[in-house]
C-alpha positions as CSV (number, residue, x, y, z in Angstrom):
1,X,0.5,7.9,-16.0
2,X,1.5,10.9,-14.7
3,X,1.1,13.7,-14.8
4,X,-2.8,14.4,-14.4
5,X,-4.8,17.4,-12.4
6,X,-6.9,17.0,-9.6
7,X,-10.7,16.3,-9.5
8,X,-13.0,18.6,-7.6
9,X,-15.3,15.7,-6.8
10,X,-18.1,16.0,-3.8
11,X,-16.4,14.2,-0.8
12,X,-19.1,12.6,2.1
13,X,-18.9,13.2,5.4
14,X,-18.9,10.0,7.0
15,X,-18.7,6.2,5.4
16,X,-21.9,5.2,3.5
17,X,-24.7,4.1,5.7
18,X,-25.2,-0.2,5.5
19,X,-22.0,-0.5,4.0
20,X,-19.4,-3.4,6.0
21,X,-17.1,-2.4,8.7
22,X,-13.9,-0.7,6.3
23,X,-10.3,-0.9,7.0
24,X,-8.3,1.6,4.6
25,X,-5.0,-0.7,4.2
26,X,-3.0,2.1,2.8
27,X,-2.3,5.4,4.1
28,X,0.7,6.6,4.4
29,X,2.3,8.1,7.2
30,X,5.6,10.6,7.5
31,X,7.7,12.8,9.8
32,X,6.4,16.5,8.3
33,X,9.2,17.2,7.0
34,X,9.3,14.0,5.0
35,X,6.1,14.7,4.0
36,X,7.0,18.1,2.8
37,X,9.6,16.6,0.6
38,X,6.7,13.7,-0.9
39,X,4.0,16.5,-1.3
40,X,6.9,18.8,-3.2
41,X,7.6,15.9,-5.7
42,X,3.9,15.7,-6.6
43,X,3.3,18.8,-6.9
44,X,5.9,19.4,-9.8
45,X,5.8,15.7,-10.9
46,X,3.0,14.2,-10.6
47,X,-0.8,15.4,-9.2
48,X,-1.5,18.3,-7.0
49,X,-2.1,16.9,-3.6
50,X,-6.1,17.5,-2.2
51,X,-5.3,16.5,1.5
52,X,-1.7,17.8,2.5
53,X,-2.8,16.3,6.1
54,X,-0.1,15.5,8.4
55,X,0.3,12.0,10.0
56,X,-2.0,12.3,13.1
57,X,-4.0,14.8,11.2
58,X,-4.7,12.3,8.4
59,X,-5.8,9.2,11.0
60,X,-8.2,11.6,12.4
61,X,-9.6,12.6,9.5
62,X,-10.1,8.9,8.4
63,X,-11.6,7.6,11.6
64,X,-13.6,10.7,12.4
65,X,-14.9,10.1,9.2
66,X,-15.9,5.9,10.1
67,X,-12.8,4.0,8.5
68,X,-12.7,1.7,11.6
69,X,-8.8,1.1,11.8
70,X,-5.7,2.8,9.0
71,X,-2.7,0.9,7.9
72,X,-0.3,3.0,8.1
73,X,3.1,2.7,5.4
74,X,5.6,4.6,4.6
75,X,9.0,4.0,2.4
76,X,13.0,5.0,3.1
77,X,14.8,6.2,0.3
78,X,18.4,6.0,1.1
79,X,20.9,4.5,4.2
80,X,20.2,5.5,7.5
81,X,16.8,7.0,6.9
82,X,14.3,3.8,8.1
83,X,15.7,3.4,11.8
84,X,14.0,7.1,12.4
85,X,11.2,6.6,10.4
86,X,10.3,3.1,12.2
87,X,10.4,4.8,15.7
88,X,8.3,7.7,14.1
89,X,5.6,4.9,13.2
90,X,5.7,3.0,16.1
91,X,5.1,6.1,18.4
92,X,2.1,7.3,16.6
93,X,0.7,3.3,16.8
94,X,1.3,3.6,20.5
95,X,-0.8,6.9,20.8
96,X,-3.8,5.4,18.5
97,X,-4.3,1.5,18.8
98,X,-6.4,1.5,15.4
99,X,-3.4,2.1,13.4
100,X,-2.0,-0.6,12.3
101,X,1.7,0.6,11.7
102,X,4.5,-0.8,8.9
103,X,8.8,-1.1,9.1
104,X,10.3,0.2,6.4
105,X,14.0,-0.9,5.2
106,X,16.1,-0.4,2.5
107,X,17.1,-3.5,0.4
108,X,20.8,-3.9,1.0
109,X,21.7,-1.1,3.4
110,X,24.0,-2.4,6.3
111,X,22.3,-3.4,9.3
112,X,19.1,-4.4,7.1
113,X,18.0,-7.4,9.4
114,X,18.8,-5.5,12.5
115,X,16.8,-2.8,11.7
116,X,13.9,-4.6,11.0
117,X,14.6,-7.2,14.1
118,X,14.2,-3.8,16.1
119,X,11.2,-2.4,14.2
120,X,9.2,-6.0,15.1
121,X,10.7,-5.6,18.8
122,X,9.1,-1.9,19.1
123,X,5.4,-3.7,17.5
124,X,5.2,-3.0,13.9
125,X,3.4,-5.2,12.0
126,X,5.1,-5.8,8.8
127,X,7.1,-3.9,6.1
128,X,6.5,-1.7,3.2
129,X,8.9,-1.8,0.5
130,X,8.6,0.5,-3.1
131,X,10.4,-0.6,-5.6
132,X,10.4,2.7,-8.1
133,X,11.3,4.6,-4.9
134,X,13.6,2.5,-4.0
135,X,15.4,1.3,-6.9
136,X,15.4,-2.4,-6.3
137,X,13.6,-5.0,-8.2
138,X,11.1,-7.8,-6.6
139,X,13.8,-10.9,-7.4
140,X,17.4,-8.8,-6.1
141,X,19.5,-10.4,-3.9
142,X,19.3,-7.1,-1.6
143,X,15.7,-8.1,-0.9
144,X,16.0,-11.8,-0.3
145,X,17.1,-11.1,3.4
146,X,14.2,-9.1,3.7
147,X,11.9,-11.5,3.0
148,X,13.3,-14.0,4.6
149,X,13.4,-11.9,7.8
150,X,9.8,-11.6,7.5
151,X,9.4,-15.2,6.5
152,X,11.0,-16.1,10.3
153,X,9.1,-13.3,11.7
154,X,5.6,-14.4,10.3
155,X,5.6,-10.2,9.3
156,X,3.8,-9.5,5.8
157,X,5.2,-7.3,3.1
158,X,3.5,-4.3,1.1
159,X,5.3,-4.1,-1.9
160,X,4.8,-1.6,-4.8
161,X,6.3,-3.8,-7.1
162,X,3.8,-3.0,-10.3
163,X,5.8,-1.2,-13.2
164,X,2.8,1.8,-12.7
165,X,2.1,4.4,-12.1
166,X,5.0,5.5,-12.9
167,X,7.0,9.2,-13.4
168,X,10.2,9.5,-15.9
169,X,11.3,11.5,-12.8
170,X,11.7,8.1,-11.0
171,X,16.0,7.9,-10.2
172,X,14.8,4.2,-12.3
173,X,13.3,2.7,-15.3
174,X,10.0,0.8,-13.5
175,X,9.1,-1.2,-16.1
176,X,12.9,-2.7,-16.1
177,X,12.6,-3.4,-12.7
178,X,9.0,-4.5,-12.0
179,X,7.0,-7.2,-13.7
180,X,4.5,-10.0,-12.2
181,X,7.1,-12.4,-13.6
182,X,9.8,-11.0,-10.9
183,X,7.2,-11.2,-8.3
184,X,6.2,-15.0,-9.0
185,X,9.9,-15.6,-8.7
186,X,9.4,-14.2,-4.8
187,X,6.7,-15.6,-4.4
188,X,8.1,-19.2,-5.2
189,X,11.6,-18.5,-3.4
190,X,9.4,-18.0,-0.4
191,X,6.8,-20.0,0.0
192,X,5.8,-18.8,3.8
193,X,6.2,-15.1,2.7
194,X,2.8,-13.4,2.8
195,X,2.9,-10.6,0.3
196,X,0.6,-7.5,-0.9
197,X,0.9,-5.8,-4.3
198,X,-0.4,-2.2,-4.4
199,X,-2.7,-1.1,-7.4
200,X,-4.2,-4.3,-8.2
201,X,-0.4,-5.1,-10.0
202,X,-1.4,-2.0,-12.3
203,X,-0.6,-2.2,-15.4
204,X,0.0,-5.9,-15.7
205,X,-3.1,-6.9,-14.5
206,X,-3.9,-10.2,-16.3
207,X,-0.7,-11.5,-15.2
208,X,-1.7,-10.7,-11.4
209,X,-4.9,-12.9,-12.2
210,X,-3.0,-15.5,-12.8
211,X,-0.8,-15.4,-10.4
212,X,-3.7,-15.0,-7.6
213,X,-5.0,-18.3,-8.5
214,X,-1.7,-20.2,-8.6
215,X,-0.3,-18.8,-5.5
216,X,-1.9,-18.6,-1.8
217,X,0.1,-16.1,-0.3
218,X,-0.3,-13.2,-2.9
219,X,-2.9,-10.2,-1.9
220,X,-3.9,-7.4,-3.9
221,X,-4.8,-3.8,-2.9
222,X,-7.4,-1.4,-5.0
223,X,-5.4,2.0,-4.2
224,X,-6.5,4.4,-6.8
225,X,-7.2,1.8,-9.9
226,X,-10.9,1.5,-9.1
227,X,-11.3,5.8,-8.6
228,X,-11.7,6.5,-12.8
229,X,-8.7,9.0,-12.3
230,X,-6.2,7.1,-14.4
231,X,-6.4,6.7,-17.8
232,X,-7.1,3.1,-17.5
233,X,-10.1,0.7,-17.5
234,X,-10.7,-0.9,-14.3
235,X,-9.7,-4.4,-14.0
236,X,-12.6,-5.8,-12.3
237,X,-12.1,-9.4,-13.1
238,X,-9.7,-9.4,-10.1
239,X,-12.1,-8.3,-7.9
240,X,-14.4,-11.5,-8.8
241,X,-11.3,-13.9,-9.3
242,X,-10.6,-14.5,-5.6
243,X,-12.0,-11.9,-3.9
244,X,-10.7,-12.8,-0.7
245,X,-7.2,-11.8,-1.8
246,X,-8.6,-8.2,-2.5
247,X,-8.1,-5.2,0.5
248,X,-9.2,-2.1,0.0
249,X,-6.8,1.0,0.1
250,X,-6.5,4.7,-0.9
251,X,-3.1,6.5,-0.6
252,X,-4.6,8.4,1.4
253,X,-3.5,12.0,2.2
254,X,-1.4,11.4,-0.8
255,X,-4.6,11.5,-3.7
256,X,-5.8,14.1,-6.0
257,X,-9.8,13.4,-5.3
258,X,-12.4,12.9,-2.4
259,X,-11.4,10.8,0.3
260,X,-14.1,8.6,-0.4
261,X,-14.1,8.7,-4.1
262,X,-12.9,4.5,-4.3
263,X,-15.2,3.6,-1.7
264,X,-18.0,4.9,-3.5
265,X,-17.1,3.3,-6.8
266,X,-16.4,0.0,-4.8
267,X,-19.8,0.1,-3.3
268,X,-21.6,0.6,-6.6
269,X,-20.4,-2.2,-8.1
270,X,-23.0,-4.4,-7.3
271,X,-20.6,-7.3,-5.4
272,X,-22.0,-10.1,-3.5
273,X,-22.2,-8.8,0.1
274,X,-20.3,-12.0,1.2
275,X,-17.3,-10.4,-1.1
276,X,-17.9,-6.8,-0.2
277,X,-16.7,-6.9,3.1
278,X,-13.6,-9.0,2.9
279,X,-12.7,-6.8,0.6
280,X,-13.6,-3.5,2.4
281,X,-12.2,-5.4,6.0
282,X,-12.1,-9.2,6.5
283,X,-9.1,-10.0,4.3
284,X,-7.0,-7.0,5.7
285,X,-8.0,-8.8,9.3
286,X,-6.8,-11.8,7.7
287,X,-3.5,-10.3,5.9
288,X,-2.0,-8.0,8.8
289,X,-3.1,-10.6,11.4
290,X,-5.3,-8.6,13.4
């Protein structure tokens, strides 16, 4: 899917008027010069960047603008990079209390559990893993300690474990590592794990519809599939299938359009209230525990 330009789209100043309390349940956080290094790879590989906001520049910008609470995630990717990254999380969850902060680890680096036993200890609420970032696919034996770390821990996963979008300038084929099949096999190897795909499963999404109605402990997040900025038609069948399994997210600072550009889609849809806001808040309360 990549790569594509950016949209100069009309941005709102605040959330719509009458619309639900909304949770954005993926934003992604980073040291600056992380983020440096992530904005630097988009901008030759994949979409210029609209909001090159740094970490406590970007919750601002979301709450100022009436997103209610973030979720913050963020990714390591290589040894020895997640211990600093979790303390970076958990001190900027400490300074806002509406963040809702994610571990990161990386499948099958030493010290894996311990890292993540210590990321818990310090208050973060779960764990984001990506596996084109990563290199690891859903069903490895790297990642089974992970989950069942999380399993004992009652911590929820984010896992980008959809074969898009995805970039030949990956370090890994995606679409050899990822598939809904892989993630059924998780899913089934751990029945107390509570897990979130990113994208709506993009680009397999009438496997992800059935697996939301065989299996209770699979969410889905919207980020960027509902916007009209991928060449790709909207799946909205999941969004009517169990729609308390749906969050809404962005990738916020890391998108090519108006902050608000899915929100506004999402609200135009026409949804039963009811299913509106679980989607826009209530199942995010519901997934990350709040």
């Amino acid at each position: 899917m990549f790569p594509v330009k950016a949209l100069d789209d009309a941005e709102g100043e605040r959330v719509q008027p009458g619309l639900p309390p909304v949770i954005d349940a993926h934003v992604h956080l980073f040291p600056d010069r992380v983020f440096d290094a992530v904005w630097r790879w988009f901008d030759s590989y994949g979409y210029p960047i609209r909001y090159k906001l740094y970490s406590r520049q970007a919750v601002e910008f979301l709450l100022s603008r009436g997103i209610e609470r973030v979720v913050a995630l963020h990714y390591s990717h290589k040894p020895g990079m997640a211990r600093v990254l979790n303390e970076y999380m958990a001190e900027i969850a400490r300074a806002e209390p509406r963040v809702i902060a994610f571990a990161t680890v990386l499948p099958g680096e030493p010290e894996a559990i311990r890292i993540l036993e210590e990321a818990f200890a310090a208050g973060l609420k779960g764990v984001k893993l990506h596996c084109h970032v990563q290199c690891f696919s859903p069903d490895s034996s790297a990642a089974r300690e992970i989950y069942q770390a999380c399993e004992r821990a009652g911590k929820p996963i984010v896992m980008h474990a959809g074969r898009e979008p995805s970039s030949p300038h990956y370090r890994c084929d995606t679409h050899e590592l990822c598939s809904a099949e892989r993630v059924e096999r998780v899913l089934l190897d751990h029945p107390k794990l509570k897990l979130c795909i990113p994208h709506l499963g993009v680009d397999e999404f009438e496997a992800y519809e059935r697996l939301l109605e065989r299996h209770d402990r699979l969410w889905l997040d919207t980020t960027m599939v509902l916007a009209d900025y991928f060449p790709l038609q909207a799946p909205l069948r999941l969004l009517h299938c169990r729609p308390e399994r749906i969050l809404y997210g962005t990738d916020f600072p890391n998108i090519p359009y108006a902050w608000d550009r899915e929100l506004t889609k999402l609200s135009g849809l026409g949804l039963p209230q009811e299913h509106q806001a679980r989607i826009l808040a209530g199942n995010a309360l519901d997934f990350f525990g709040i």
